[in-house]
TIDRENSE-228989 format. One record per residue: residue in three letters; y, z, x of N, C-alpha, C in turn; residue number from 1. Coordinates in nm, 2 decimals, padded with zeros to 4 digits, m for minus. Layout:
<"ALA" <Y Z X> <Y Z X> <Y Z X> NUM>
...
***
This chain:
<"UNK" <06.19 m08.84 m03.27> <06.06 m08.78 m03.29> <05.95 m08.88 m03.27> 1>
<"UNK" <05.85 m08.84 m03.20> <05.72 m08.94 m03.16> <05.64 m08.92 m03.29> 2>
<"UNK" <05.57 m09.07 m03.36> <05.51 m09.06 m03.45> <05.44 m09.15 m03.40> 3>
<"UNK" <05.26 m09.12 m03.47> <05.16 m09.18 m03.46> <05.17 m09.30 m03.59> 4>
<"UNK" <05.14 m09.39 m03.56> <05.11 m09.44 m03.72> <04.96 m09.55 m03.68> 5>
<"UNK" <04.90 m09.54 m03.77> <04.74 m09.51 m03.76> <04.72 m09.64 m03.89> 6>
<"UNK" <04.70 m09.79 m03.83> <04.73 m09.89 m03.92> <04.64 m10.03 m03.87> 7>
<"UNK" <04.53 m10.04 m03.92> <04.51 m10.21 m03.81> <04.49 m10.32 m03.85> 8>
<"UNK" <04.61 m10.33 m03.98> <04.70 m10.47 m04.01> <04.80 m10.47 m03.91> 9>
<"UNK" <04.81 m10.53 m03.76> <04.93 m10.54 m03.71> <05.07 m10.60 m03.76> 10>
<"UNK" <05.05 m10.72 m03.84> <05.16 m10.74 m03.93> <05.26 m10.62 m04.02> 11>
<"UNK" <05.18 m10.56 m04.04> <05.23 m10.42 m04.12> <05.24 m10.32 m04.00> 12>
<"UNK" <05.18 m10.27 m03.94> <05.24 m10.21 m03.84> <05.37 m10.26 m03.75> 13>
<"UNK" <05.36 m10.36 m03.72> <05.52 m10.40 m03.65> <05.59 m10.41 m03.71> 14>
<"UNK" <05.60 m10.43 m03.86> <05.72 m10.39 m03.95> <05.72 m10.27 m03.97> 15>
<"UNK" <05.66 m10.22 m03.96> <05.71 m10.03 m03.99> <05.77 m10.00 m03.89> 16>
<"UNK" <05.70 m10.04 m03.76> <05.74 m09.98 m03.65> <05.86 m09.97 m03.62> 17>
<"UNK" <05.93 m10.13 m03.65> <06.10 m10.17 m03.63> <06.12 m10.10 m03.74> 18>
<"UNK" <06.07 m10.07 m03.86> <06.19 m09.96 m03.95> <06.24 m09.85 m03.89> 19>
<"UNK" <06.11 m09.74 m03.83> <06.07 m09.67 m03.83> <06.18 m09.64 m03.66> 20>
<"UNK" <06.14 m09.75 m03.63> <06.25 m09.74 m03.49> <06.40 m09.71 m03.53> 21>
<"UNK" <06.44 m09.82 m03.55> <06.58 m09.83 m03.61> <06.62 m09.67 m03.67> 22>
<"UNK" <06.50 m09.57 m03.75> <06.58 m09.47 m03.77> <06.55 m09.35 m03.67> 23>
<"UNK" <06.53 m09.39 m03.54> <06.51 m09.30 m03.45> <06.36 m09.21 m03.40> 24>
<"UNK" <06.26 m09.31 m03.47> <06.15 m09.26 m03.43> <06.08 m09.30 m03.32> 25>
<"UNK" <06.01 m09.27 m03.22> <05.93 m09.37 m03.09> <05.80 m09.32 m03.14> 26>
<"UNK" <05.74 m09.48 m03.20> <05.62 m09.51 m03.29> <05.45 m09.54 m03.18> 27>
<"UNK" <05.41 m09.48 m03.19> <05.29 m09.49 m03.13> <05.13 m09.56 m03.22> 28>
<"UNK" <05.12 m09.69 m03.20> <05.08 m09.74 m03.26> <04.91 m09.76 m03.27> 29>
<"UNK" <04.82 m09.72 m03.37> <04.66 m09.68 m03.34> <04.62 m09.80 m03.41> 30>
<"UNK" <04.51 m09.88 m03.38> <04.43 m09.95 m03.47> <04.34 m09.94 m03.54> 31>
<"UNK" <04.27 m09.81 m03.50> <04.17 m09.78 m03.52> <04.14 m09.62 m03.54> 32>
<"UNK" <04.06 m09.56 m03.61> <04.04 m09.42 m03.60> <04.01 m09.35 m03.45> 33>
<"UNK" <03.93 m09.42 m03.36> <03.94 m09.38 m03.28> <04.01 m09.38 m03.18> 34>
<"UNK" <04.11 m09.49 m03.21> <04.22 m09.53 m03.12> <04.28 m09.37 m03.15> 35>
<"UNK" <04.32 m09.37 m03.30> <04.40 m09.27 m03.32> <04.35 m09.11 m03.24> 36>
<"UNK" <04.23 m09.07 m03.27> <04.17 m08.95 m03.20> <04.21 m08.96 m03.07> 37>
<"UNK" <04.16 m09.07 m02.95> <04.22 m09.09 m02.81> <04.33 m09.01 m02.83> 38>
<"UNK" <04.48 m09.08 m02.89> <04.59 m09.05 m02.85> <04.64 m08.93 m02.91> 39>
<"UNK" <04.50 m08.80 m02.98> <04.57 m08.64 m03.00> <04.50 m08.61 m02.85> 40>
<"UNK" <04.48 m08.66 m02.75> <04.42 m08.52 m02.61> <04.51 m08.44 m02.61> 41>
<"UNK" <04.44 m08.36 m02.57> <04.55 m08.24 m02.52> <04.70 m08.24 m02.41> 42>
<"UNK" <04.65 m08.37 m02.31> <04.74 m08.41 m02.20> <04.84 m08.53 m02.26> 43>
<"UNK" <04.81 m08.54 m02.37> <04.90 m08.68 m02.42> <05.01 m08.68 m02.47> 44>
<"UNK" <05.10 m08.75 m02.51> <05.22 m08.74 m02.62> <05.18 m08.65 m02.73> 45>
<"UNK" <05.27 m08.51 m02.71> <05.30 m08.50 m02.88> <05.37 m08.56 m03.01> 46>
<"UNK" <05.30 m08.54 m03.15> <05.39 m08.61 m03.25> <05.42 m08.50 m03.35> 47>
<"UNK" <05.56 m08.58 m03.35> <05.60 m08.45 m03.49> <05.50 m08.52 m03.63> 48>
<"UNK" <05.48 m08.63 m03.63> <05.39 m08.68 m03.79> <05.34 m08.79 m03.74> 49>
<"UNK" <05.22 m08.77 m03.82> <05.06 m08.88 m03.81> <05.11 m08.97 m03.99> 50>
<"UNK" <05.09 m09.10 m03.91> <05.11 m09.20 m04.09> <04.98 m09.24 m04.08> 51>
<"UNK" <04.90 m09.18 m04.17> <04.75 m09.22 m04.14> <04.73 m09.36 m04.26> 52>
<"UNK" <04.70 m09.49 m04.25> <04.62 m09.53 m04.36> <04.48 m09.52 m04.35> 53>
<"UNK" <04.42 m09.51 m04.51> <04.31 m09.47 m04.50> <04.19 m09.59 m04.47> 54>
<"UNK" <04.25 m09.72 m04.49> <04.18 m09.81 m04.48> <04.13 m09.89 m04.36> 55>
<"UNK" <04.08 m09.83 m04.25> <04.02 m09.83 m04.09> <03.93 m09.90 m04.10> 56>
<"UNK" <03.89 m09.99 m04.01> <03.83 m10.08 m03.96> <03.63 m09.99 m03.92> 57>
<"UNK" <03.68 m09.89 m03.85> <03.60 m09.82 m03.78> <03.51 m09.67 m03.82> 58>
<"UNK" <03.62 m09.66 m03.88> <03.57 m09.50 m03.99> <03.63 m09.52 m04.13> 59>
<"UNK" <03.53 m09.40 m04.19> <03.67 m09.37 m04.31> <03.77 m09.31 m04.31> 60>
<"UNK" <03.91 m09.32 m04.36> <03.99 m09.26 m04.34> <04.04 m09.13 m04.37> 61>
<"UNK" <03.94 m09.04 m04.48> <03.95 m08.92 m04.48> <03.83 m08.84 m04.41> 62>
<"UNK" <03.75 m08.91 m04.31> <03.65 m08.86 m04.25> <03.76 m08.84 m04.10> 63>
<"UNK" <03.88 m08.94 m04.06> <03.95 m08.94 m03.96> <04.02 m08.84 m03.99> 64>
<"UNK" <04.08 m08.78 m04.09> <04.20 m08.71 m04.15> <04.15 m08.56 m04.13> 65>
<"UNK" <04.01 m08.54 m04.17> <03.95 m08.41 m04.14> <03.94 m08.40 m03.98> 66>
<"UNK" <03.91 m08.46 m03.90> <03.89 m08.49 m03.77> <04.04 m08.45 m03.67> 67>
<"UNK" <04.14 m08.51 m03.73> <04.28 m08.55 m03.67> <04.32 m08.36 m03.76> 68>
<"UNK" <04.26 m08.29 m03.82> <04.29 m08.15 m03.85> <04.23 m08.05 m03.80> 69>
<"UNK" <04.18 m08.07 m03.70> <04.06 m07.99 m03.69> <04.12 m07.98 m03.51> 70>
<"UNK" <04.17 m08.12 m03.51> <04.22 m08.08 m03.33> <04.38 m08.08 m03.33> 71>
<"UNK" <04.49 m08.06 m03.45> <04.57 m08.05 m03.45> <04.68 m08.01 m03.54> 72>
<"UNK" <04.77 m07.93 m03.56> <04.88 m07.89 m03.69> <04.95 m08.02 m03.73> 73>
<"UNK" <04.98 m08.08 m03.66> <05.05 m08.23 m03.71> <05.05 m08.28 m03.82> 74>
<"UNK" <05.14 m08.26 m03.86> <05.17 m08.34 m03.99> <05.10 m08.45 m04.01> 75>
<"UNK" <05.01 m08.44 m04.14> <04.99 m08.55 m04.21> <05.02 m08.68 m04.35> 76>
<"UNK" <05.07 m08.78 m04.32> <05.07 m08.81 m04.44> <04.96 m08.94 m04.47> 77>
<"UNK" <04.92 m08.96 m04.52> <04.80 m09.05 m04.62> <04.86 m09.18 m04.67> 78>
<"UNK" <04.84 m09.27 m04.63> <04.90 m09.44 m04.69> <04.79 m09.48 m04.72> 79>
<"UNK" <04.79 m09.50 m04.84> <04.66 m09.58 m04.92> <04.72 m09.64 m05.02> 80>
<"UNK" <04.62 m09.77 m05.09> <04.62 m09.87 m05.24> <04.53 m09.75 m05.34> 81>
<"UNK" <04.48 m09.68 m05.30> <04.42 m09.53 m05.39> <04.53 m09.47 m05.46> 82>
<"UNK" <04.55 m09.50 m05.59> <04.65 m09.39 m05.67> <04.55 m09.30 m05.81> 83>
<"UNK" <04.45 m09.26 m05.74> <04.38 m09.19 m05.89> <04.42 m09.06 m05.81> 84>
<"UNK" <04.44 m08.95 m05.91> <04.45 m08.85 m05.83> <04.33 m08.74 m05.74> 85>
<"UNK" <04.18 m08.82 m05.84> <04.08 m08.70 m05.78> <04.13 m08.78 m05.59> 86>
<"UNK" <04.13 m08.89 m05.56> <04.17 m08.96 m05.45> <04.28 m08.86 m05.35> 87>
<"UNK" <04.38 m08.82 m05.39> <04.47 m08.80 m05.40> <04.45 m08.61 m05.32> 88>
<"UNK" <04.37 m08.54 m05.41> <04.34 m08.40 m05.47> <04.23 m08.42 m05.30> 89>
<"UNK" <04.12 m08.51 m05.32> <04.03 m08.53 m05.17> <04.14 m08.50 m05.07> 90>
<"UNK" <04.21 m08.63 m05.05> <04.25 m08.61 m04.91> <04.38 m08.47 m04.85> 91>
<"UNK" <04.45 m08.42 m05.00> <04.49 m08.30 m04.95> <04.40 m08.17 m04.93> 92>
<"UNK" <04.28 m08.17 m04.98> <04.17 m08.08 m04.93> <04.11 m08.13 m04.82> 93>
<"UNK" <04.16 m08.23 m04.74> <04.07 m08.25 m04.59> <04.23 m08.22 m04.48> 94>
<"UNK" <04.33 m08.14 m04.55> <04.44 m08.11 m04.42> <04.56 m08.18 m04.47> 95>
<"UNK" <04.58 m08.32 m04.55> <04.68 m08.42 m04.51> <04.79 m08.30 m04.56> 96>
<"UNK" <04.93 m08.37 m04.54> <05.02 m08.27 m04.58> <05.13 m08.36 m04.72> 97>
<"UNK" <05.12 m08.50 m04.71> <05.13 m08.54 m04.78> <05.07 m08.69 m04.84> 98>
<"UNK" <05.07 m08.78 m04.94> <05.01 m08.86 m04.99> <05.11 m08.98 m05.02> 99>
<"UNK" <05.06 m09.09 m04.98> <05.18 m09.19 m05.01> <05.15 m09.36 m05.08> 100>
<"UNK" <05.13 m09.40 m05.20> <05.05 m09.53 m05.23> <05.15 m09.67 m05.26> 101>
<"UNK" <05.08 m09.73 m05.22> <05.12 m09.88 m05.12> <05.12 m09.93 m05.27> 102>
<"UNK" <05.19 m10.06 m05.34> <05.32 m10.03 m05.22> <05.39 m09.92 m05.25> 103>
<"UNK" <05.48 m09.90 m05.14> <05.53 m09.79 m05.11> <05.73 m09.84 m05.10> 104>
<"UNK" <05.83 m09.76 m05.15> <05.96 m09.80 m05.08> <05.96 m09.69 m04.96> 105>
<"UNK" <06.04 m09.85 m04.84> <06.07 m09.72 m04.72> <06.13 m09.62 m04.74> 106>
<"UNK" <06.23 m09.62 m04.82> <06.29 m09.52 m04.85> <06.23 m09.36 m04.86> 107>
<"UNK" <06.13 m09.41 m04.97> <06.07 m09.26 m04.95> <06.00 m09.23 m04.87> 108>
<"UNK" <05.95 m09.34 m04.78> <05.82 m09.32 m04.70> <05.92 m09.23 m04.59> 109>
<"UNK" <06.06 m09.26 m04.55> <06.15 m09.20 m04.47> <06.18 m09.08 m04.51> 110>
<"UNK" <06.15 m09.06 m04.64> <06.21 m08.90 m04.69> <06.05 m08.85 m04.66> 111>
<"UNK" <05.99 m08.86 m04.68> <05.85 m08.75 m04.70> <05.79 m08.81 m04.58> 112>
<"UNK" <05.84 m08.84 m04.51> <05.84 m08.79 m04.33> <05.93 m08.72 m04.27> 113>
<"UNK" <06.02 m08.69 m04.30> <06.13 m08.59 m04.31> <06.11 m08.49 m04.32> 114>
<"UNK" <06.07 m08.48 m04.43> <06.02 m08.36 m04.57> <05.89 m08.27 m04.47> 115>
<"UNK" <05.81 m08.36 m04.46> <05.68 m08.30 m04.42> <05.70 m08.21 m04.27> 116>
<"UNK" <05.82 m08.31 m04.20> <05.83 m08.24 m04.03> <05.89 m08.12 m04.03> 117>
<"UNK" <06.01 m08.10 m04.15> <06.06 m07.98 m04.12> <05.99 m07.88 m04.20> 118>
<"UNK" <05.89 m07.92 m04.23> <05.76 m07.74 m04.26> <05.73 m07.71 m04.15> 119>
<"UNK" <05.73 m07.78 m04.06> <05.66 m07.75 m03.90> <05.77 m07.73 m03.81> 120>
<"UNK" <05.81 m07.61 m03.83> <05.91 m07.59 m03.65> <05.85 m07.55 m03.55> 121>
<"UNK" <05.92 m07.64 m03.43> <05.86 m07.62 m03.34> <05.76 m07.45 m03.29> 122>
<"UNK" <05.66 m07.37 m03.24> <05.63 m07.29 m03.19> <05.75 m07.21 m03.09> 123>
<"UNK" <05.79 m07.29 m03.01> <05.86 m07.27 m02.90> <06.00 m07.26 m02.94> 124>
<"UNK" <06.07 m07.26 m03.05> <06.16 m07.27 m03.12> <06.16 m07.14 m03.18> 125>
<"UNK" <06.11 m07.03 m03.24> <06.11 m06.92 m03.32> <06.08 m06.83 m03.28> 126>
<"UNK" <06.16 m06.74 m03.30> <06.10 m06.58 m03.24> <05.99 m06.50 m03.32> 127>
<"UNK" <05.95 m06.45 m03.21> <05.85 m06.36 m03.29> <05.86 m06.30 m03.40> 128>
<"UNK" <05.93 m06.28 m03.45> <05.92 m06.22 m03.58> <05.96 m06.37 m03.74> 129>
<"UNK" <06.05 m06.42 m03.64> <06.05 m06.55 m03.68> <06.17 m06.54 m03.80> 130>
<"UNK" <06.27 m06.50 m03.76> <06.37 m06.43 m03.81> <06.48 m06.52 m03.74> 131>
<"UNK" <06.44 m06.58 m03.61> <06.56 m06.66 m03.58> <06.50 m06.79 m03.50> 132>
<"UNK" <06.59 m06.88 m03.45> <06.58 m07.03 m03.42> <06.63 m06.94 m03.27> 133>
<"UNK" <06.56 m07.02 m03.19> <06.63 m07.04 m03.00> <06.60 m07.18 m02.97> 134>
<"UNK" <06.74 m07.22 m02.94> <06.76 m07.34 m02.89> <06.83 m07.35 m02.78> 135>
<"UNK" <06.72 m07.30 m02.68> <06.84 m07.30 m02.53> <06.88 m07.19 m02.55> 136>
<"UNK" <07.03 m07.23 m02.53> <07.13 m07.03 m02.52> <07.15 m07.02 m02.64> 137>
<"UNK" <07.13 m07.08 m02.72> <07.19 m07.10 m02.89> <07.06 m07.01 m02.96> 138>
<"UNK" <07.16 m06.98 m03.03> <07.06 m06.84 m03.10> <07.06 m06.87 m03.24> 139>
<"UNK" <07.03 m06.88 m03.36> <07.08 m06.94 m03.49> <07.01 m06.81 m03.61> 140>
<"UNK" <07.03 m06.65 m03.65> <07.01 m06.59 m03.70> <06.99 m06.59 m03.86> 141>
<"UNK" <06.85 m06.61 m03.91> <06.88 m06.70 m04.01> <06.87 m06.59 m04.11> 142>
<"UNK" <06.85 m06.43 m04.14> <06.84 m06.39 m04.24> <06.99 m06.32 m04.25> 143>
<"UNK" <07.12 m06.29 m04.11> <07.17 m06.24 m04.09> <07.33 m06.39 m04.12> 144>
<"UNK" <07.29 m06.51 m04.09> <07.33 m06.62 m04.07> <07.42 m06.60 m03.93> 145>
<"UNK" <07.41 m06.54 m03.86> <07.48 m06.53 m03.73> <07.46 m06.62 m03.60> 146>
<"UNK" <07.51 m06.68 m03.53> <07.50 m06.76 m03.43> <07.57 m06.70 m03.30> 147>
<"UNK" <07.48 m06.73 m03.21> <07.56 m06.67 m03.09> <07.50 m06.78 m02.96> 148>
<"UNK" <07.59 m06.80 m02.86> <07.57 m06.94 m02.75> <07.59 m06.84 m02.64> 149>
<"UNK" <07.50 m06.81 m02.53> <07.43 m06.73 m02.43> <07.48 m06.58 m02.46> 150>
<"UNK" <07.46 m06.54 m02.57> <07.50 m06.40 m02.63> <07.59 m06.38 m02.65> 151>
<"UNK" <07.72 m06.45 m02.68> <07.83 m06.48 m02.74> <07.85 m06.49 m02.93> 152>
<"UNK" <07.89 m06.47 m02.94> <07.86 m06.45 m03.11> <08.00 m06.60 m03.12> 153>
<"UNK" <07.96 m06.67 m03.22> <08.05 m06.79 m03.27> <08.04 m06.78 m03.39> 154>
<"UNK" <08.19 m06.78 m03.51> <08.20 m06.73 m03.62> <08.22 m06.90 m03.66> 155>
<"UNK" <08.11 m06.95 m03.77> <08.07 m07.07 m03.85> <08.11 m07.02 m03.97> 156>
<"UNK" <08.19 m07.18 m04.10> <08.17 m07.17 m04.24> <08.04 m07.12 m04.27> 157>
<"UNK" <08.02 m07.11 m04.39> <07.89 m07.16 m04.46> <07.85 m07.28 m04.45> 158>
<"UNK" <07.93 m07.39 m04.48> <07.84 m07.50 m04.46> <07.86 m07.55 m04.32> 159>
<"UNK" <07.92 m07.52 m04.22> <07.85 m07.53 m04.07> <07.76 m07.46 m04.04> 160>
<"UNK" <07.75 m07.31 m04.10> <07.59 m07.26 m04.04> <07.49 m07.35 m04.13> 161>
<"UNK" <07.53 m07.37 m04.26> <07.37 m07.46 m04.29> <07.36 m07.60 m04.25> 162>
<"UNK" <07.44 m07.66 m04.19> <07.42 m07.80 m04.15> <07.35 m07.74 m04.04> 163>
<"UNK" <07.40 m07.65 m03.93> <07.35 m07.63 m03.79> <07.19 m07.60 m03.84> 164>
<"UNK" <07.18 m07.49 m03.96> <07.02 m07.46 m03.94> <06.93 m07.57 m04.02> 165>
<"UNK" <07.01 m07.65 m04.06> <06.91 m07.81 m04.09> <06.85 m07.86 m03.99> 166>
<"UNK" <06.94 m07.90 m03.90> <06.90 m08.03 m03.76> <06.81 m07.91 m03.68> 167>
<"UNK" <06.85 m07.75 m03.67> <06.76 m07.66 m03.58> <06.62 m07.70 m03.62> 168>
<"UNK" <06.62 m07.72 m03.79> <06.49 m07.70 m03.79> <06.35 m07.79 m03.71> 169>
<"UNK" <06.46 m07.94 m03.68> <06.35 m07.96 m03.64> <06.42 m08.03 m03.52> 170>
<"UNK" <06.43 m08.02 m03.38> <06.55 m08.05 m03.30> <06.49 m08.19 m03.24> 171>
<"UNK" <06.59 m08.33 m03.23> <06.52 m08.40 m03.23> <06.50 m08.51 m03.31> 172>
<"UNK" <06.50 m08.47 m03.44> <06.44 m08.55 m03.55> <06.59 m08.61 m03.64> 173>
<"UNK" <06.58 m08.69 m03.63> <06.71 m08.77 m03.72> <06.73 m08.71 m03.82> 174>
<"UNK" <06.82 m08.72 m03.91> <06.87 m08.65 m04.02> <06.95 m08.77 m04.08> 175>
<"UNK" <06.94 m08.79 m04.18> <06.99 m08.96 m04.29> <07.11 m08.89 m04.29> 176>
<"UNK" <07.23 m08.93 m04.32> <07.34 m08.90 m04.35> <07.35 m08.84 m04.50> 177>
<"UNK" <07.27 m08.91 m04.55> <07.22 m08.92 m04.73> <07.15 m08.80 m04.76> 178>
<"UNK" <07.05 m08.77 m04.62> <07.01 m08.64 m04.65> <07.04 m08.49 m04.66> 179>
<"UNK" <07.14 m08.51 m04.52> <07.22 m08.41 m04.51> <07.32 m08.35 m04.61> 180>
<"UNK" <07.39 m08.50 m04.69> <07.50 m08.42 m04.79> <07.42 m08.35 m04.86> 181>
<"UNK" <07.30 m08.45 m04.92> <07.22 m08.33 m05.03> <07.15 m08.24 m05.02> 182>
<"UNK" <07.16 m08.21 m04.88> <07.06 m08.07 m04.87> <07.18 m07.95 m04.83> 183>
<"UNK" <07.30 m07.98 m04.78> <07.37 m07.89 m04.75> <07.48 m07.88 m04.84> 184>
<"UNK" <07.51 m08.00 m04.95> <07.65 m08.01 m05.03> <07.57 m08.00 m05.13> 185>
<"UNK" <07.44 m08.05 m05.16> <07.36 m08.01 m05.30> <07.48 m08.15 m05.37> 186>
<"UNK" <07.49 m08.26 m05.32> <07.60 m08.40 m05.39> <07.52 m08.50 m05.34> 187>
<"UNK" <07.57 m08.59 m05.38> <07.55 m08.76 m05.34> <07.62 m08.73 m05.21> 188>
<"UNK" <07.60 m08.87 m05.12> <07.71 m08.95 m05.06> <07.83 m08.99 m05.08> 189>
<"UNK" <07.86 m09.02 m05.22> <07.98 m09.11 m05.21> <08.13 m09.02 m05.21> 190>
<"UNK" <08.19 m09.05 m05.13> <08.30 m08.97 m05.11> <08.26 m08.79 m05.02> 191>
<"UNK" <08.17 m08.82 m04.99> <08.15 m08.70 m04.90> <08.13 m08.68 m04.75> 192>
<"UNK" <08.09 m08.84 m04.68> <08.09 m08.90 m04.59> <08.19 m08.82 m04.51> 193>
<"UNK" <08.31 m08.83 m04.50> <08.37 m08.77 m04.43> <08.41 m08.62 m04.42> 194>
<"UNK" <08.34 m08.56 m04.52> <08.33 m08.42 m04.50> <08.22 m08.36 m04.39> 195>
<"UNK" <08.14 m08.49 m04.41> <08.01 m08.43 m04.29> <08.05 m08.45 m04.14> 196>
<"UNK" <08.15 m08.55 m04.13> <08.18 m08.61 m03.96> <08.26 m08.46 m03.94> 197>
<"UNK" <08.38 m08.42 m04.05> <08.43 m08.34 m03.98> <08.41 m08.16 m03.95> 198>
<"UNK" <08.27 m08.16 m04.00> <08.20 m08.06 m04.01> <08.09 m08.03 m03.86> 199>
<"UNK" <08.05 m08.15 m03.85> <08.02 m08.24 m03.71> <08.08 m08.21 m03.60> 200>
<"UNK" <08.24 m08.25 m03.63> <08.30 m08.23 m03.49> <08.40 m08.09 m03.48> 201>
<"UNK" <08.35 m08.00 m03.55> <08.40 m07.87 m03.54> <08.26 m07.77 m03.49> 202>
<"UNK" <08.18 m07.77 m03.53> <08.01 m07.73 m03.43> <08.01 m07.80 m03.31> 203>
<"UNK" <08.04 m07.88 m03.30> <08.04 m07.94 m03.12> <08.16 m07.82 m03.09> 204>
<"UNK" <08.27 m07.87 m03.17> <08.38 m07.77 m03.10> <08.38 m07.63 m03.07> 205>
<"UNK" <08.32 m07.56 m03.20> <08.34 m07.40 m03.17> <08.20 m07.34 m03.11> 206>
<"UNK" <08.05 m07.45 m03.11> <07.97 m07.40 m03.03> <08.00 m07.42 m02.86> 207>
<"UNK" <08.11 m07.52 m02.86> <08.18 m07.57 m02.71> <08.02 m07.67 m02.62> 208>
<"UNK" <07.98 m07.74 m02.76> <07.90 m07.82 m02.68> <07.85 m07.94 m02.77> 209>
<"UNK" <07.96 m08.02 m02.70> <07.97 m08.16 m02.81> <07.83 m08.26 m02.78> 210>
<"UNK" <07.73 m08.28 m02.71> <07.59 m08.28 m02.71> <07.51 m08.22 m02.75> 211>
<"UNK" <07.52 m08.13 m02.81> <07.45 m08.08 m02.88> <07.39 m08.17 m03.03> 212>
<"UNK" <07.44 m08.19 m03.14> <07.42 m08.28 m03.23> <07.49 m08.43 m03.16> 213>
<"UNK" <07.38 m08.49 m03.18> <07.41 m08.65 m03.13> <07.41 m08.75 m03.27> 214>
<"UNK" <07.47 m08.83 m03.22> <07.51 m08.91 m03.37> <07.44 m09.04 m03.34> 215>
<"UNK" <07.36 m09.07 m03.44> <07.25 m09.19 m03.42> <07.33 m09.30 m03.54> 216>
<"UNK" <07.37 m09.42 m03.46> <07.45 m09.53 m03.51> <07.40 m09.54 m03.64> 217>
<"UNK" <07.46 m09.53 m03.73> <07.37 m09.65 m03.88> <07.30 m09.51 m03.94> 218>
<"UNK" <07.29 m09.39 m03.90> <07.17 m09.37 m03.97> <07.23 m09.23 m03.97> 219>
<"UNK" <07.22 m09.13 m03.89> <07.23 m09.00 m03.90> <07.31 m08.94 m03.76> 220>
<"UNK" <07.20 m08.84 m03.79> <07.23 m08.71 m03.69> <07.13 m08.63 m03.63> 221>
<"UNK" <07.11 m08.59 m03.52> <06.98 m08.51 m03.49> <07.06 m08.39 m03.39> 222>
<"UNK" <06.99 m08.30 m03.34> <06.99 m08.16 m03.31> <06.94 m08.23 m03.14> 223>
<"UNK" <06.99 m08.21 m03.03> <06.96 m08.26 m02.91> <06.95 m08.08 m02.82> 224>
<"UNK" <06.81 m08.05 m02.80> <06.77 m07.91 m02.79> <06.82 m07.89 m02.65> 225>
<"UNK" <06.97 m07.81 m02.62> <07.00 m07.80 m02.49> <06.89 m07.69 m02.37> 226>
<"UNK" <06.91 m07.72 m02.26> <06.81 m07.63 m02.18> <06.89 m07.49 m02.18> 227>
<"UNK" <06.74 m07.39 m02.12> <06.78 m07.29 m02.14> <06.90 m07.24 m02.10> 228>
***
């Protein structure tokens, strides 16, 4: 997933950036409010999430946050030393989508960038009624739970259709290992680890398309959106 991160301490930006790499993100880096506006044109990289800090050189940073909403749905989240909440209450009434105060652990800064992307599925991903996921020939029926691969109907557990409609939601975007058990086993990690690989390599199998979910060393899993 392409993310903006909107920071002009470079010291602190190059260390996010390598976190932020390492778990599968290509980080696009602003120093400025303006910088940041430049890189929403129309003709430019899309991002699944904006890491705005509010602390800019050039603007204020809830004057940028209204601005960065006004030309775009992208997820926002807010990095500021502001923890009062009228602070807090502002910048989610100028669009942000979520709020995050320094210091911060990566950890959650990784989860509620997560959190935030998959409220946003892609447009081009959902049918009009919005009743199912299209990914390529992959069809993912979410009130019916049915799956079908170029109109082929494929019979999934329960918990392989809900791992499959996790990574659908947002195709692309890493998935923590840690996340997945708890959002689809509702458990920890420990000792579950290998219930996810082999859950993994049975959806490669019975969708008959082992590229499909790609396995990102060290960290997760993401949804790799086959063509039509």
């Amino acid at each position: 997933m392409r993310l903006l991160l909107v920071e002009d301490d470079n010291h602190v930006a190059a260390a996010l950036s390598a976190v932020l790499a390492r778990h599968g993100f290509d980080v696009t880096h602003a120093r400025s409010g303006e910088e940041a506006l430049q890189a929403l044109v129309p003709e430019g990289p899309g991002f699944g999430v904006i890491l705005l800090d509010l602390g800019l050189p050039d603007q204020d940073g809830y004057e940028v946050c209204g601005k960065i909403r006004k030309r775009t749905g992208t997820p926002v989240i807010m990095v500021t030393a502001r923890s009062d909440i009228r602070s807090r209450i502002h910048g989610l009434n100028l669009g942000a989508d979520d709020y995050v105060v320094k210091p911060y652990d990566t950890g959650e800064l990784l989860a509620r960038i997560h959190a935030v992307s998959r409220r946003t599925v892609p447009e081009d991903a959902v049918t009009d009624d919005g009743a199912a996921l299209l990914l390529g020939t992959v069809r993912i029926e979410l009130p019916t739970r049915q799956v079908s691969v170029a109109g082929a109907t494929v019979a999934l557990t329960r918990k392989e259709f809900d791992l499959l409609a996790l990574l659908a939601q947002r195709p692309g975007v890493v998935f923590r290992r840690e996340q997945i058990i708890s959002e689809v086993w509702r458990t920890s990690w420990e000792g579950t680890g290998r219930t996810l690989e082999v859950h993994v390599a049975s959806l490669r199998a019975k969708l008959r398309m082992p590229a499909l979910i790609e396995t990102v060393r060290g960290v997760g899993y993401r949804l790799v959106a086959p063509a039509g």
